[in-house]
C-alpha positions in Angstrom: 76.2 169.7 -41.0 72.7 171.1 -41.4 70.3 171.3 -38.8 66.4 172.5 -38.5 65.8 174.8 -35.7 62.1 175.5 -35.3 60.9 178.7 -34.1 59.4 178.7 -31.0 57.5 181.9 -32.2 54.8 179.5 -34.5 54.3 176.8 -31.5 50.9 176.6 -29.6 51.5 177.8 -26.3 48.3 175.8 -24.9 49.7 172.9 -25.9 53.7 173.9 -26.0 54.3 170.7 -23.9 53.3 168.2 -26.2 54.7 170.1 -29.4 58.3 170.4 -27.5 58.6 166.8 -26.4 57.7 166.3 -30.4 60.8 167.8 -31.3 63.2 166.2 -28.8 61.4 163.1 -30.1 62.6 163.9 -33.5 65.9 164.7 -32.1 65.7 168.2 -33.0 68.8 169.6 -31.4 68.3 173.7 -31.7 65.2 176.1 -30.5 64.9 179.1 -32.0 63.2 181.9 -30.0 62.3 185.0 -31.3 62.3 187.8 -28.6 60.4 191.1 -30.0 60.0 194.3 -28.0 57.3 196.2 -30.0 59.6 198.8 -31.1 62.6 197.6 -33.0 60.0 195.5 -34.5 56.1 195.8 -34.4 55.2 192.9 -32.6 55.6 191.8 -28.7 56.6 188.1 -28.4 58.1 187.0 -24.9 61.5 187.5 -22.4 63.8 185.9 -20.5 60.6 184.6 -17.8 59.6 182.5 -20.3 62.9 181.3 -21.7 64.2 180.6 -18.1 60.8 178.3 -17.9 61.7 176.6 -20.6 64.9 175.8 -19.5 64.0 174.2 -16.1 62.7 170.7 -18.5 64.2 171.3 -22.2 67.9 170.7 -23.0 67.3 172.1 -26.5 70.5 174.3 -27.9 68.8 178.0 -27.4 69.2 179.9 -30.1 68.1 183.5 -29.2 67.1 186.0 -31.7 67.2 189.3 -29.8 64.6 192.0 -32.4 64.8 194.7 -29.4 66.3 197.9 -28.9 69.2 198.4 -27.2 70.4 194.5 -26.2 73.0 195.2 -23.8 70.7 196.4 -21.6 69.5 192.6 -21.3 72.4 190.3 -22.4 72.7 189.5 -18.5 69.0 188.5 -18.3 69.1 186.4 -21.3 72.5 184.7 -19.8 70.3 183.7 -16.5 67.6 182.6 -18.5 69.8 179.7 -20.1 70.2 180.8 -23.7 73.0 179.4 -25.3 73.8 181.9 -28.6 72.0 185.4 -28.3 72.0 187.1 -31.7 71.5 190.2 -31.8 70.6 193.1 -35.0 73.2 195.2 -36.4 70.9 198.2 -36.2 69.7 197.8 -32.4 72.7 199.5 -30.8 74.8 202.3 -31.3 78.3 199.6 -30.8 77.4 196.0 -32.0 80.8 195.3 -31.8 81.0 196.0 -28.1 77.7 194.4 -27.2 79.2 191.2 -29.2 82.1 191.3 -27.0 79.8 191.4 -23.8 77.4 188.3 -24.9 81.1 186.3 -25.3 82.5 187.8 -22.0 79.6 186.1 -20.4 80.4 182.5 -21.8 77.7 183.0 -24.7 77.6 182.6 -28.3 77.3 186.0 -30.5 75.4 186.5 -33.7 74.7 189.6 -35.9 71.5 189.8 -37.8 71.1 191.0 -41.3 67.7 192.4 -42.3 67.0 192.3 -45.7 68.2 195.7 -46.5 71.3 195.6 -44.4 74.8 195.6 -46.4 77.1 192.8 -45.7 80.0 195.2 -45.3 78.7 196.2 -42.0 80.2 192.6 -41.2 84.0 193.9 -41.8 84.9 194.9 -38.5 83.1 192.3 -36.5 84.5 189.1 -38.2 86.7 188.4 -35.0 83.8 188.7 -32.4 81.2 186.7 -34.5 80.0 183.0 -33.7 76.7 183.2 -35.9 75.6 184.8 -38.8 71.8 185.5 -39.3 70.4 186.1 -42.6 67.0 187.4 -42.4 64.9 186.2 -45.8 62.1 187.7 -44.5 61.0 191.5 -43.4 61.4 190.9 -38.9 58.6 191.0 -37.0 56.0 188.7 -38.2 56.2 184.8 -38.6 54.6 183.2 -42.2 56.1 185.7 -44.2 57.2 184.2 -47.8 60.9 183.7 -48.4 62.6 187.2 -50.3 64.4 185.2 -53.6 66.8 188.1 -53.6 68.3 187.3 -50.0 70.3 184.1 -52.2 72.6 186.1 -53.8 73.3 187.8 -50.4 73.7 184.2 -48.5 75.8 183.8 -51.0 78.6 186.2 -50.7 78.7 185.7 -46.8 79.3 182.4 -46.8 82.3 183.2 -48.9 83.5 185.6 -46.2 82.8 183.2 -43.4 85.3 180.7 -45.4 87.7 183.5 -45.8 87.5 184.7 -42.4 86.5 181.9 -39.8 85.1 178.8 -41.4 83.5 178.2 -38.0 80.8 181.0 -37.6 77.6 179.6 -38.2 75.4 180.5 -40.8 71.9 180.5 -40.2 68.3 181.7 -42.5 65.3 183.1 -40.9 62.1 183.3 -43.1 59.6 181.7 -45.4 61.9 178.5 -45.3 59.9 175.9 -46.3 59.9 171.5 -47.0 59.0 173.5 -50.4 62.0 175.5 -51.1 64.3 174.5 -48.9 66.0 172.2 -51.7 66.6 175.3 -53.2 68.6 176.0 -50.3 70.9 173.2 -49.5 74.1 173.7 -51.5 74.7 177.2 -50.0 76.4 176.0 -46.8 73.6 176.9 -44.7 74.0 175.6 -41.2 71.2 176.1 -39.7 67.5 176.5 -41.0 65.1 178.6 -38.7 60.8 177.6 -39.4 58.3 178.0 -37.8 54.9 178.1 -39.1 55.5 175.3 -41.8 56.8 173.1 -38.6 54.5 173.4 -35.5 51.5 172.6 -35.6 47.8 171.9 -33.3 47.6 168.5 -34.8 50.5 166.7 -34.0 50.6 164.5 -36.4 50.5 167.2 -39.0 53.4 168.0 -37.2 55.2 164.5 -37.2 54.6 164.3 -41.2 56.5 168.2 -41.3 59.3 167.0 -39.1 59.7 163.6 -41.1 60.2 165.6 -44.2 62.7 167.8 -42.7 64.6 165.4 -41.1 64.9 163.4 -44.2 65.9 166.5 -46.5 68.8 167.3 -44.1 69.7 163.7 -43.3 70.1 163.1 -47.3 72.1 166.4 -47.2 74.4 165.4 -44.1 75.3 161.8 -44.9 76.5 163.4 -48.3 79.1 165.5 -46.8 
């Protein structure tokens, strides 16, 4: 099954309210939320305040994306704010393999993120500890960033690990995805398919016509499998 999980970095905050209860609407099961620290990445998004807001009225899955420095510092907070999977980047911590151990010890989902630049063999030794696979298509940091083609290839060859090694880690893409390229995307086992810009919207019913198109790209896609 494929599934859309808009990124909460691209919404409106004036207006979050009205753009959320849009997607539970549209029975959009997973959030995405980018959390950016300013140094790991150049850009400052929000924390766990605003996650554990979120939480009190939205039943979304929470699907964290941790660009910050040193994540075991704040796996705890993130746990108490009511995220569900907390993904975190290969090259934030000196032990990724111990700071994926510690998001599962707490009950939580672990991911790795893969920049674009960042081998796949770095995956060798964590296959046992590993609920999620990120594939970043785009440089981190910045939302509306165009999809890198070369990233396919790479998408690729991971999904033939995760069949080799656990067929039941997620694989999920994170940048430039598109209702225009995203049938480009379908037949590489993608399970879930992070956008942001291209889905919220002010106008919601710019917004309604986006989510329409998604949700009958992967609905075509699911009732085939």
């Amino acid at each position: 099954m494929s599934f859309l999980a808009p990124s909460l970095l691209s919404a409106n905050f004036y207006n979050l309210s009205e753009q959320l209860d849009l997607l539970k609407e549209n029975e959009i099961e997973y959030l995405h939320l980018d959390v950016m620290d300013g140094n790991f990445v150049p850009n400052i998004s929000f924390g766990p305040g605003v996650i554990k807001t979120l939480r009190k009225k939205y039943d979304f899955i929470f699907d964290t994306h941790l660009m910050i420095d040193r994540p075991e510092n704040f796996i705890e907070s993130f746990k108490e704010a009511g995220c569900d999977y907390i993904t975190i980047h290969y090259e934030a911590t000196k032990h990724p393999l111990r700071v994926l151990q510690q998001i599962r010890e707490m009950g939580l989902k672990a991911g790795i993120s893969l920049n674009p630049g960042t081998p796949i063999e770095v995956l060798d030794y964590l296959w046992d500890y590993l609920d999620l696979i990120l594939v970043m298509t785009v440089n981190p940091g910045f939302g509306g960033q165009s999809f890198i083609n070369s990233q396919i290839s790479k998408i690729e060859r991971i999904k033939d690990q995760i069949n080799i090694h656990n067929p039941r880690i997620l694989l999920e893409v994170d940048g430039g995805v598109k209702t225009t390229n995203i049938d480009n995307l379908l037949d590489l086992g993608i399970d879930l398919f992070v956008s942001g810009s291209d889905v919220f919207s002010e106008d919601l019913n710019l917004m309604q016509e986006k989510l329409n198109k998604y949700n009958k790209i992967l609905r075509s896609v699911n009732n085939g499998k």
